[in-house]
N, C-alpha and C positions, 0 to 999 in steps of 0.2 A: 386533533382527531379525537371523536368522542371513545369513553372508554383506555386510550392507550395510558399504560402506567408511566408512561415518559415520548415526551415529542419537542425535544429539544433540537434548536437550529441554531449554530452557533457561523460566525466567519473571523478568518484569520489572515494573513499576509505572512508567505515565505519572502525573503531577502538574503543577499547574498553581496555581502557589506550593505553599503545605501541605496544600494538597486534591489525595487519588487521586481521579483521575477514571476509571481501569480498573486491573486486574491483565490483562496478558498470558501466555500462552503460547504457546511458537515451539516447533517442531519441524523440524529440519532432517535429511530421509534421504535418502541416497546410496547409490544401490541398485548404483549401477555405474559406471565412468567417462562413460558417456553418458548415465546418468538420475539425475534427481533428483526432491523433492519437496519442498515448504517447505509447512506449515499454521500457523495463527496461530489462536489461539481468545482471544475479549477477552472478563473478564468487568466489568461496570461499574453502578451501580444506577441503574435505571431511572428513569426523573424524573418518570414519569407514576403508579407504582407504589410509592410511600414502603416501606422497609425489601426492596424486591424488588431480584434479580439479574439481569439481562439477559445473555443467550451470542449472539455471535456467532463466527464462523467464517468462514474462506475457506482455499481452500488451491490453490498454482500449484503445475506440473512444469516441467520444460526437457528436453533431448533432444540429442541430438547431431547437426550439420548440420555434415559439411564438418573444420574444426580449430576450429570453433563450439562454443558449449552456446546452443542456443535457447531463452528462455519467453515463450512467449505468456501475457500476462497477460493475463487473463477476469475483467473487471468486478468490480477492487479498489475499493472503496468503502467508509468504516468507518459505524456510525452516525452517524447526525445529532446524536446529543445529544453526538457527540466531536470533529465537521470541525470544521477550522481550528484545533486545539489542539494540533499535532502529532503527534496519536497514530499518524498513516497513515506519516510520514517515519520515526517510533521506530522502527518495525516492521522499515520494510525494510532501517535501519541496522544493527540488531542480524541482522538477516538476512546484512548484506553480510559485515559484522564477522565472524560466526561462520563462511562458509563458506572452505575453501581455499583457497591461492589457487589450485591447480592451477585448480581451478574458476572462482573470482572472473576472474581473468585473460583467461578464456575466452568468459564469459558475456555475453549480447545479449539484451535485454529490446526485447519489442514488442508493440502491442497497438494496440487501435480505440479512436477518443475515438465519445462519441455525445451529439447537442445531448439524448438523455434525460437526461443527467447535469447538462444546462448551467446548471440552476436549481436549488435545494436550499431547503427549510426553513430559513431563521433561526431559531438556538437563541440561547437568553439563557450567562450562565455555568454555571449549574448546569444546564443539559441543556435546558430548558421551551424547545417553540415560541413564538416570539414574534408574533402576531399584532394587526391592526385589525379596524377595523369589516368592512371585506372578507374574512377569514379568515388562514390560514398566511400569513404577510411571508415572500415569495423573492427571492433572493439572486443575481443573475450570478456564477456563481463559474466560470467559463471561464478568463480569465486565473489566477485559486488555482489548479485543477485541473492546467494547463499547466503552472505554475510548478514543481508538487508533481511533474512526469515529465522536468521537463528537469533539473531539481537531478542525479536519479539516472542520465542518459544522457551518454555521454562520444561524441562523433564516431568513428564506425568508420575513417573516414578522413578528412583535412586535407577543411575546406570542406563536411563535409556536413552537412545537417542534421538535427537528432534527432528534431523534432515538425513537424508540419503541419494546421494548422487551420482551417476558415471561421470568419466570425461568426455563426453559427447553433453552434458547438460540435463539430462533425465533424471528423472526424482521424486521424490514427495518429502513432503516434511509434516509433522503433527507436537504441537504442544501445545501446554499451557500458556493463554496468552497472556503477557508482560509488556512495559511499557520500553519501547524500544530505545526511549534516548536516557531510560536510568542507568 
């Protein structure tokens, strides 16, 4: 892209032992010293659809606030047939890894928790819902979810804290962003 100070596409492969479980791709553009944009696209095979490919996609910005880079992060979630296998922490590592530091340095990651998230499908290894006689087996994953945004959040300043949550799942979290699998 003409102009941007960075338009970097990178791809990667999570696994879990000798099975890929997706191919990613990351895109990092830096259209100016106060904006950015990161997109991720995972492709991964379906577990309900034998020899099929499943796409998903997301993608955050950040903005400039102050001597800040702000991103509001808007409902990162990976598929179900991938939580809990690292694939969400890869992401943002190779994310962190690849940007600047002018930028890394600078950067505040914040966003809403919401108790819609606070329960998830149980998948087996190979991706398949795991169910009973009741249907779908759900998961409290409040604490994983939490765990997966403090890893990445550093104190803006001594004593403060990075998340806040009920036990219904509600929240927000804000920090300095850090590489979630140092």
């Amino acid at each position: 892209m003409g102009g941007a100070l960075l338009d970097e596409v990178c791809g990667f492969g999570c696994r879990q032992g000798e099975r890929v479980l997706c191919k990613v791709s990351l895109r990092i553009l830096v259209s100016s010293p106060s904006h950015g944009r990161v997109s991720a696209e995972i492709f991964f095979g379906d577990p309900f659809r034998k020899g099929t490919q499943s796409r998903w996609a997301q993608s955050q910005s950040w903005f400039e606030k102050g001597d800040d880079l702000i991103m509001c992060v808007q409902r990162f979630s990976v598929p179900d047939a991938l939580k809990r296998r690292g694939v969400g922490s890869r992401i943002w590592s190779e994310f962190y890894r690849r940007l600047p530091t002018s930028i890394r340095e600078r950067m505040i990651l914040k966003g809403k928790l919401s108790s819609t998230d606070a329960r998830v499908v149980k998948t087996d290894e190979s991706g398949f819902t795991v169910s009973n006689h009741e249907g779908p087996i759900l998961i409290n994953q409040i604490a994983i979810r939490n765990r997966f945004w403090t890893r990445m959040l550093a104190e803006e300043s001594p004593g403060q804290r990075v998340l806040w949550c009920d036990e219904e799942g509600n929240g927000a979290f804000r920090g300095r962003f850090r590489d979630p699998l140092d």
